[in-house]
MIDOSE-1310 file (N, C-alpha, C; in nm, 2 decimals, decimal comma, always signed):
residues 201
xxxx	-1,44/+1,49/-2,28/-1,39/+1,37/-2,21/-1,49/+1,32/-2,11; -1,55/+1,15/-2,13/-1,62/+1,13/-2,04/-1,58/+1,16/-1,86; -1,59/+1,17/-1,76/-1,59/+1,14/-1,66/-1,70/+1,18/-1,51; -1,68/+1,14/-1,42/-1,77/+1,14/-1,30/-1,68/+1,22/-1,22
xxxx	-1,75/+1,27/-1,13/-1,74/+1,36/-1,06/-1,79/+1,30/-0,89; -1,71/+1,31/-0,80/-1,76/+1,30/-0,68/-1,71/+1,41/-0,55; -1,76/+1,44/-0,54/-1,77/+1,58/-0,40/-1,78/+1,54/-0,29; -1,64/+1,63/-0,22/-1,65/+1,57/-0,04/-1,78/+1,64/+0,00
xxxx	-1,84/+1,76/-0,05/-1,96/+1,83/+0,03/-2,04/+1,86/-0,12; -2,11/+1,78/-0,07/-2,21/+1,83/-0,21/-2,26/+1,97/-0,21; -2,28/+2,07/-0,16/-2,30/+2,21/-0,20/-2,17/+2,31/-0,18; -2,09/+2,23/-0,15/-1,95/+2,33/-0,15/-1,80/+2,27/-0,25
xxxx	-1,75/+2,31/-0,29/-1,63/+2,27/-0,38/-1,49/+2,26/-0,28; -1,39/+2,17/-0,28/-1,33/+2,15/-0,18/-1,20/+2,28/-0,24; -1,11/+2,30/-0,16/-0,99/+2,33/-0,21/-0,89/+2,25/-0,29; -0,94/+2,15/-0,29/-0,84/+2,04/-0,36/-0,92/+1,97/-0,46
xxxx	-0,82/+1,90/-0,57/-0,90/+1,83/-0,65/-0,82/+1,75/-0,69; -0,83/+1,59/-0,73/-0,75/+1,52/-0,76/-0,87/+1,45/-0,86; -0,76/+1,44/-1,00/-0,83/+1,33/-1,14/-0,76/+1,25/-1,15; -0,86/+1,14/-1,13/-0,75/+1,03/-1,13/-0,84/+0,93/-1,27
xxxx	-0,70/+0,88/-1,33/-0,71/+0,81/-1,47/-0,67/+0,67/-1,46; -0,77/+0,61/-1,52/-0,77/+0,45/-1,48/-0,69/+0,42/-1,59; -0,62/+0,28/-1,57/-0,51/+0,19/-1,64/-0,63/+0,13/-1,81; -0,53/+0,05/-1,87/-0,57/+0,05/-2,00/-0,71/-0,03/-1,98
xxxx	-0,79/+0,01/-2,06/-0,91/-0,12/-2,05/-1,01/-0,08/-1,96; -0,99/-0,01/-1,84/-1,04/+0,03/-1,73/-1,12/+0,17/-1,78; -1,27/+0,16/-1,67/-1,39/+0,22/-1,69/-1,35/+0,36/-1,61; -1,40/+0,45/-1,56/-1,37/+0,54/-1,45/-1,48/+0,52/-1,35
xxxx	-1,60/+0,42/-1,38/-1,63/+0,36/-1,23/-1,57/+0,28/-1,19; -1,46/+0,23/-1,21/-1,41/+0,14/-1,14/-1,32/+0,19/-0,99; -1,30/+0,31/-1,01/-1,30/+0,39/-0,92/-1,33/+0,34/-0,75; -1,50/+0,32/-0,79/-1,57/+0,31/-0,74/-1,60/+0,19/-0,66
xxxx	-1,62/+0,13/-0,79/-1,58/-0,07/-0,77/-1,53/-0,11/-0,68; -1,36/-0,06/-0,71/-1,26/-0,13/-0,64/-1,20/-0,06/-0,51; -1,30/+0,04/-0,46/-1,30/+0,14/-0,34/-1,22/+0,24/-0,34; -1,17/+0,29/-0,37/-1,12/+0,45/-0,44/-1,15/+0,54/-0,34
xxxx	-1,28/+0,55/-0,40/-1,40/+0,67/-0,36/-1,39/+0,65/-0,18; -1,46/+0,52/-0,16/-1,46/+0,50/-0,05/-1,38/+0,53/+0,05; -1,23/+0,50/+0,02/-1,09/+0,54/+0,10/-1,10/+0,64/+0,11; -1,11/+0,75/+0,02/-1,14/+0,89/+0,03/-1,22/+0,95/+0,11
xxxx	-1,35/+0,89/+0,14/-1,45/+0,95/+0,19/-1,45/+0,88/+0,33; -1,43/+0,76/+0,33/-1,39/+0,70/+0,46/-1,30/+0,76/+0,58; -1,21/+0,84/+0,53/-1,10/+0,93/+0,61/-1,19/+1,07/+0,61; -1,25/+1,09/+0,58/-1,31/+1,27/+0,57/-1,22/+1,36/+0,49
xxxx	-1,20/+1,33/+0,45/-1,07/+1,42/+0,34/-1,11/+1,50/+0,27; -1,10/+1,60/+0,30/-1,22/+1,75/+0,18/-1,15/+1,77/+0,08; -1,18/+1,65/-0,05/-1,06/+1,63/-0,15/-1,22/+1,59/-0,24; -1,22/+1,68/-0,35/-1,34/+1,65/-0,46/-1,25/+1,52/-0,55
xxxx	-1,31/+1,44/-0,63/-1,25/+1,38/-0,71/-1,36/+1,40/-0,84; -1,24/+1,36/-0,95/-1,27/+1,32/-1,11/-1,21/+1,24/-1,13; -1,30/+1,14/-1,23/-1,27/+1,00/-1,23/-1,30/+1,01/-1,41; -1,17/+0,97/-1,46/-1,20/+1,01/-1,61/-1,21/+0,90/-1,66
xxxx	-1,27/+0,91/-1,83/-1,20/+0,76/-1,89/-1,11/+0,81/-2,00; -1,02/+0,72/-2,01/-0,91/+0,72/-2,11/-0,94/+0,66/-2,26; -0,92/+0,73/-2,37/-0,93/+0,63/-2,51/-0,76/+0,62/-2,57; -0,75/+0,44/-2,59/-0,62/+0,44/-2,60/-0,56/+0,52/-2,74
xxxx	-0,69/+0,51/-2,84/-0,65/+0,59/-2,92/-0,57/+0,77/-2,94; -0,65/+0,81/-2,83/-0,61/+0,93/-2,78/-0,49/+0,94/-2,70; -0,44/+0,87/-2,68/-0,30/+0,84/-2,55/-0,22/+0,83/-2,66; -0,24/+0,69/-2,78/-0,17/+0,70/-2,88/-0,07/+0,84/-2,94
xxxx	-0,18/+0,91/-2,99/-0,14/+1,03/-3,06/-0,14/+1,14/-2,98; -0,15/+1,13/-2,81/-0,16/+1,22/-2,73/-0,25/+1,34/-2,77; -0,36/+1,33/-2,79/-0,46/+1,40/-2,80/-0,55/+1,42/-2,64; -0,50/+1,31/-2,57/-0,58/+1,25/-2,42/-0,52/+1,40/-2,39
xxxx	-0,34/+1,44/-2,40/-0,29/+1,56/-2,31/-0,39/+1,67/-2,29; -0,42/+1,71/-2,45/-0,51/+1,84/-2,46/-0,65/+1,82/-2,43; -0,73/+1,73/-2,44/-0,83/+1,69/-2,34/-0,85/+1,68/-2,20; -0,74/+1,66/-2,16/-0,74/+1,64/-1,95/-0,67/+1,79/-1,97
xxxx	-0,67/+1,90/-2,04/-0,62/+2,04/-2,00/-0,74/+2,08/-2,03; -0,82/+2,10/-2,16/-0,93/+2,18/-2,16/-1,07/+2,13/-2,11; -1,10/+1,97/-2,08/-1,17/+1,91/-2,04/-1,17/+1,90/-1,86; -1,09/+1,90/-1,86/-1,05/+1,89/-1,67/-0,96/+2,02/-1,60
xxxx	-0,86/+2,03/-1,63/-0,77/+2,09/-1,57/-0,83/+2,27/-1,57; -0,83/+2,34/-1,70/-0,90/+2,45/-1,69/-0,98/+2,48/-1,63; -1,13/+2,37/-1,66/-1,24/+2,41/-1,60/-1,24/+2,41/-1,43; -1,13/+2,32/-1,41/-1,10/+2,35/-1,24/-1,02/+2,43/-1,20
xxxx	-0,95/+2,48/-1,29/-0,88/+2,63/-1,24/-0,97/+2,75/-1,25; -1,10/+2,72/-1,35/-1,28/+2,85/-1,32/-1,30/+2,83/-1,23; -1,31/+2,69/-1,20/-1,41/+2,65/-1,06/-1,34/+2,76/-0,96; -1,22/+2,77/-0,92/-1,20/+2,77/-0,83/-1,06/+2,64/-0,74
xxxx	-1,08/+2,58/-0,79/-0,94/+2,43/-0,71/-0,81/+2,57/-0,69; -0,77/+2,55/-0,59/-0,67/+2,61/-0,56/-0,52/+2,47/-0,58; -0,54/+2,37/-0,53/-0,47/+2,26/-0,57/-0,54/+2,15/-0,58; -0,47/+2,12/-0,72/-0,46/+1,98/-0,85/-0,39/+1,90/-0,83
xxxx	-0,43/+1,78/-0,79/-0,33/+1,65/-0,84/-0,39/+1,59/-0,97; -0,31/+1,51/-1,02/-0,36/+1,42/-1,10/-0,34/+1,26/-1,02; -0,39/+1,12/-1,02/-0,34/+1,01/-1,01/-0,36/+0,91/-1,10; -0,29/+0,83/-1,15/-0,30/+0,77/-1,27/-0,24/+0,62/-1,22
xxxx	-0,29/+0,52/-1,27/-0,26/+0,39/-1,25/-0,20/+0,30/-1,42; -0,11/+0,27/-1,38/-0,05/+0,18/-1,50/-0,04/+0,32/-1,63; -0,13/+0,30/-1,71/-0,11/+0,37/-1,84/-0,16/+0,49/-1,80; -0,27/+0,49/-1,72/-0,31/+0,62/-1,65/-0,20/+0,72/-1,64
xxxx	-0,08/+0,64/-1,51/+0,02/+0,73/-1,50/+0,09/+0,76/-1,53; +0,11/+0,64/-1,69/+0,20/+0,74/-1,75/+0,13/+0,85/-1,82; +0,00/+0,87/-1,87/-0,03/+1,00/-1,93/-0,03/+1,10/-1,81; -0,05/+1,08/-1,68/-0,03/+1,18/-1,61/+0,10/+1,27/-1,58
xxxx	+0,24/+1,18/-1,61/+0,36/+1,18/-1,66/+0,40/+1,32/-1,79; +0,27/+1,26/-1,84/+0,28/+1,32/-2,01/+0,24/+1,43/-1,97; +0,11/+1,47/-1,91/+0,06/+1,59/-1,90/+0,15/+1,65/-1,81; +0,20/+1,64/-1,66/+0,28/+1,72/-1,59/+0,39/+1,79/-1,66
xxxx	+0,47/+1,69/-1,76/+0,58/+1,70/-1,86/+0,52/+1,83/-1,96; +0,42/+1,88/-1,99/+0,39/+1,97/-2,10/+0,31/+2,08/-1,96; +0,23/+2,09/-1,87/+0,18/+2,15/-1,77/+0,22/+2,19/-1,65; +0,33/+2,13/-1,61/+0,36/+2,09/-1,47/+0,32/+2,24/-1,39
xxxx	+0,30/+2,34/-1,48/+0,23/+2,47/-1,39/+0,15/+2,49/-1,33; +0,07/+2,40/-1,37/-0,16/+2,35/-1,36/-0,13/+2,25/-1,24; +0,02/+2,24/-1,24/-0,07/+2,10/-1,10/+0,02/+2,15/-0,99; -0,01/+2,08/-0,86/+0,03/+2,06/-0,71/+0,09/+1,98/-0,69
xxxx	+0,08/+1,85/-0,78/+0,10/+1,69/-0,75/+0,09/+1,58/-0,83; +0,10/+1,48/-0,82/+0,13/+1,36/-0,86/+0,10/+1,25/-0,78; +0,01/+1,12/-0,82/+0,04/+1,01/-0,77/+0,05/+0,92/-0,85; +0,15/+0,86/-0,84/+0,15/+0,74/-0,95/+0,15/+0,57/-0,92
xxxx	+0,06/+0,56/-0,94/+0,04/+0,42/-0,90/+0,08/+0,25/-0,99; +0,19/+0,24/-0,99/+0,28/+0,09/-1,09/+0,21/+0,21/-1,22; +0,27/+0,31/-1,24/+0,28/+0,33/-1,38/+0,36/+0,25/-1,45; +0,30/+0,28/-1,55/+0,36/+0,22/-1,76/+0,49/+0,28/-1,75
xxxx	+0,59/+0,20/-1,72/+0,74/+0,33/-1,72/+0,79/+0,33/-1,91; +0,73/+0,27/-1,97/+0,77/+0,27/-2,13/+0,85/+0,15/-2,18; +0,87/+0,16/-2,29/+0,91/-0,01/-2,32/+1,06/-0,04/-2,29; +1,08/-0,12/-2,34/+1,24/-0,17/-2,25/+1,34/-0,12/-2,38
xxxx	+1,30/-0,08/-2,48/+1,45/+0,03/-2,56/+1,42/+0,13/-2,44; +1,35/+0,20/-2,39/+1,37/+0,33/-2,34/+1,42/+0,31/-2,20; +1,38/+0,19/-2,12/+1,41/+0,15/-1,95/+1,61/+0,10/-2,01; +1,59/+0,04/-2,08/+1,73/+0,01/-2,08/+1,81/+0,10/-2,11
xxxx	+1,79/+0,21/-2,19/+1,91/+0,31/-2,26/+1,91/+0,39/-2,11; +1,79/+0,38/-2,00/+1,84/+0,42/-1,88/+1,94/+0,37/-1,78; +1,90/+0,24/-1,80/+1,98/+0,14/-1,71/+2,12/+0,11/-1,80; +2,14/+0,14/-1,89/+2,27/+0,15/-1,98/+2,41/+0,24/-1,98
xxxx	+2,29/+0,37/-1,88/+2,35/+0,50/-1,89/+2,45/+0,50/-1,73; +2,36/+0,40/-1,62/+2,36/+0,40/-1,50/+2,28/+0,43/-1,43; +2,13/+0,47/-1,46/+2,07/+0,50/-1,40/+1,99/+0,65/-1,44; +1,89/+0,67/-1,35/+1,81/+0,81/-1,37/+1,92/+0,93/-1,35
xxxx	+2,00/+0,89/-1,28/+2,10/+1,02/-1,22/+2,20/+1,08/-1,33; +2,26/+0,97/-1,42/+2,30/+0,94/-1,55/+2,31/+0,98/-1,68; +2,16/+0,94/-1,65/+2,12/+0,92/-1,77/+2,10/+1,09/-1,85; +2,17/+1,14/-1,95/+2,13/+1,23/-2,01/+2,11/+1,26/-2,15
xxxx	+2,01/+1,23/-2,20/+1,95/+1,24/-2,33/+2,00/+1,36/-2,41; +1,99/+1,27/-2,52/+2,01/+1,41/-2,62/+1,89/+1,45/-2,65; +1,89/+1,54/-2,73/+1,77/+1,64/-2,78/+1,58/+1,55/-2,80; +1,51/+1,56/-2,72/+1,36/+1,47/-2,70/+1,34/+1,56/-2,76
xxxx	+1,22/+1,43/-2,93/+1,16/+1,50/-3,01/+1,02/+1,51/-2,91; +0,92/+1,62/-2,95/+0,74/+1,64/-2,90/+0,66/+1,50/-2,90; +0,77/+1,45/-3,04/+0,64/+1,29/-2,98/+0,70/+1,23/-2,93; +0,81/+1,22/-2,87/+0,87/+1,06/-2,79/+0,82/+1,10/-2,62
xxxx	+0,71/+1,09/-2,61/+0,64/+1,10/-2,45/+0,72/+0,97/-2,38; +0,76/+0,92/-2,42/+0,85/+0,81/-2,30/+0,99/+0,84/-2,26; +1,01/+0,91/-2,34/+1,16/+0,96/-2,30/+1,10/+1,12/-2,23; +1,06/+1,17/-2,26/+0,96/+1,30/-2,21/+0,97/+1,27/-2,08
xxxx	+0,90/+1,19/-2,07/+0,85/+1,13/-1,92/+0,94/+1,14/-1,82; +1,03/+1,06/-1,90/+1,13/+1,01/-1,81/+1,24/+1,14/-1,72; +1,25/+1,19/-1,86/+1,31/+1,35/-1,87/+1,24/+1,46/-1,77; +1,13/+1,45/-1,77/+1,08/+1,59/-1,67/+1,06/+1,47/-1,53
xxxx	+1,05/+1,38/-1,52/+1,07/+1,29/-1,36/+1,20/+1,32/-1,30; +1,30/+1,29/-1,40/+1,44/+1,31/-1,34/+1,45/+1,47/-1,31; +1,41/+1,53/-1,31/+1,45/+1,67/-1,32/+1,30/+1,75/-1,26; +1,23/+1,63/-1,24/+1,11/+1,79/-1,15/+1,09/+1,80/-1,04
xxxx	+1,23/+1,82/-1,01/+1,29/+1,91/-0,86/+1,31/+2,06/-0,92; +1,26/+2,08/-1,02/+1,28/+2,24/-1,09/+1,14/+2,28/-1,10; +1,06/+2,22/-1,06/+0,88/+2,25/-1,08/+0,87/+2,24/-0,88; +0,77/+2,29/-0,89/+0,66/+2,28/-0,79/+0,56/+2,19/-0,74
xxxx	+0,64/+2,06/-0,86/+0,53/+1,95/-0,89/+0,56/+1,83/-0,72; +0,49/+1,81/-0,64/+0,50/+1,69/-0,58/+0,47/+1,57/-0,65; +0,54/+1,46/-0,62/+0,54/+1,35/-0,66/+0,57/+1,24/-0,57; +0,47/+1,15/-0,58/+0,48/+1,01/-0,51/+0,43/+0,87/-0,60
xxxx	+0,47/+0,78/-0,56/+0,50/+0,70/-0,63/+0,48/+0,54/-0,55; +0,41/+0,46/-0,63/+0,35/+0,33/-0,56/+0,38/+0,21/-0,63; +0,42/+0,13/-0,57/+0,41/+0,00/-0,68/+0,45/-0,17/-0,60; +0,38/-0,26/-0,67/+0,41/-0,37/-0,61/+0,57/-0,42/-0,66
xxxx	+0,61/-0,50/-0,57/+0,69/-0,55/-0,53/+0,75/-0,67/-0,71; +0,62/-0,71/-0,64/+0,56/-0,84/-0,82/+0,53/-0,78/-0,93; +0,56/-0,63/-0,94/+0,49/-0,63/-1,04/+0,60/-0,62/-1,19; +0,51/-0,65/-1,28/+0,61/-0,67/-1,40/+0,70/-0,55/-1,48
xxxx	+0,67/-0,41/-1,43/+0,69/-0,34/-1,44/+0,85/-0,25/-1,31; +0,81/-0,37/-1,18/+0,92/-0,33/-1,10/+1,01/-0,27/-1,12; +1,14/-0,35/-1,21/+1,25/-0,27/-1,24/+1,24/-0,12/-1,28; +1,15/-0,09/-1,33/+1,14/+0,02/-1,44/+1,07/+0,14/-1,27
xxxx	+0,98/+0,11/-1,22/+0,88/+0,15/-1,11/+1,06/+0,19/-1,01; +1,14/+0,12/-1,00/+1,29/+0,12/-0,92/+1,37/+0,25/-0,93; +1,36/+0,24/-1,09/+1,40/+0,36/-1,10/+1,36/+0,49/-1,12; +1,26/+0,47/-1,12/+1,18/+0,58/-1,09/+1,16/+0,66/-1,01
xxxx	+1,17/+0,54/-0,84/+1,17/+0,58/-0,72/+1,34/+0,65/-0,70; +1,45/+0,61/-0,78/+1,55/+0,71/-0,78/+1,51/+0,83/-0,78; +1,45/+0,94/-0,82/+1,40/+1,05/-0,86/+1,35/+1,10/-0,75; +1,31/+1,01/-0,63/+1,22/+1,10/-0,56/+1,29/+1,03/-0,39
xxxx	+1,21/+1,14/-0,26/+1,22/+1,12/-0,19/+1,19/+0,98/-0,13; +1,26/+0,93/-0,02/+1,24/+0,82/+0,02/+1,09/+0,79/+0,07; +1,06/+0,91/+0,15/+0,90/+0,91/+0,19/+0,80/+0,93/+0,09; +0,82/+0,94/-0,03/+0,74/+0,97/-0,10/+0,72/+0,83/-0,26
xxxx	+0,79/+0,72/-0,19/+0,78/+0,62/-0,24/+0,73/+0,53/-0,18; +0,62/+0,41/-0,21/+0,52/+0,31/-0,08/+0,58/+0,18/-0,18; +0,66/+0,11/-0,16/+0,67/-0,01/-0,21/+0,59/-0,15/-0,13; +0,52/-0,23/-0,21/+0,47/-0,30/-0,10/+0,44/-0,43/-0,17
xxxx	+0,38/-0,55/-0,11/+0,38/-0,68/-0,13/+0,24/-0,67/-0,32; +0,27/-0,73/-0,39/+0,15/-0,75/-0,48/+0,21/-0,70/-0,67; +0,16/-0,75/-0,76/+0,20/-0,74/-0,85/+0,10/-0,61/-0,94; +0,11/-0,65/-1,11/+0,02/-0,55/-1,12/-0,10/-0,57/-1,15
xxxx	-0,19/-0,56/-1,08/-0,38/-0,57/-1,11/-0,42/-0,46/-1,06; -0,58/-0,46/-1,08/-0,65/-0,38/-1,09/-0,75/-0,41/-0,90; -0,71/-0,40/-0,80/-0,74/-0,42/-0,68/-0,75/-0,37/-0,57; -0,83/-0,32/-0,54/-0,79/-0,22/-0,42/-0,78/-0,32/-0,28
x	-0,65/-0,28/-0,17/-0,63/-0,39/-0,11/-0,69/-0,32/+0,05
């Protein structure tokens, strides 16, 4: 799996590590582009980053899962990372979603930034049910990662996984990003003015 690598200390490995996975279409310099990196390093934050790229093909058939485990995640559990986040934007977050849902042992965390909440048969049979609190599925086949998703968010108050969660106000995805933020602490949700692009503000 392609990706860049950027270090708070270039001869020393930080305790932390965060990979973060760009939305559909998107490079893993964009990262960089749209100031990422910079925010990071601008605070002094002894936080290494990986900046991956995504093939939609592989998200498709979820092959990306077993890739960001033996391509990223293991090799940073050799290194040494004592704590893993992943951050994922739009499609990014929902595969970060996907992987926590099959891993959630390998990580520390979660950011998810206007994730892909999944298409509107799956947002609705939530909002049908009453909500994330509600809502309880019957038996999720291994490929339906959108109901997956949804299923280990409502419920990963049983992991060790931290989770936070970001999203514009405009964005087209809102409703779905809404209930999402059901799931999680109040502080641990940033709702704010802007829809969904690719822009660091």
């Amino acid at each position: 799996m392609r990706h860049i690598a950027d270090l708070a200390q270039s001869r020393k490995k930080a305790d932390t590590l965060i990979v973060l996975l760009p939305g559909a279409y998107h490079q893993p310099e964009g990262f960089i582009t749209e100031g990422f990196v910079n925010a990071v390093r601008e605070r002094e934050l002894n936080i290494d980053l990986i900046m991956a790229e995504l093939s939609l093909s592989d998200i498709a058939d979820q092959r990306v899962l077993t890739e960001i485990h033996s391509d990223l995640i293991l090799p940073a559990i050799t290194a040494g990372y004592q704590n893993i986040w992943i951050a994922g934007i739009s499609i990014g977050g929902y595969v970060a979603l996907a992987y926590a849902s099959r891993y959630a042992h390998m990580l520390k965390g979660l950011l998810l930034l206007a994730p892909y909440p999944g298409n509107r048969i799956t947002t609705g049979e939530i909002t049908l049910s009453g909500g994330t609190q509600t809502w309880n599925p019957d038996l999720i086949s291994n490929d339906d990662t959108e109901r997956s998703n949804w299923y280990w968010l409502k419920s990963h108050h049983l992991s060790n996984v931290e989770v936070h969660l970001g999203y514009g106000e405009q964005d087209r995805f809102a409703t779905g990003h809404a209930m999402m933020a059901e799931t999680l602490p109040l502080a641990q949700v940033d709702r704010m003015m802007g829809d969904h692009t690719w822009q660091y503000g």
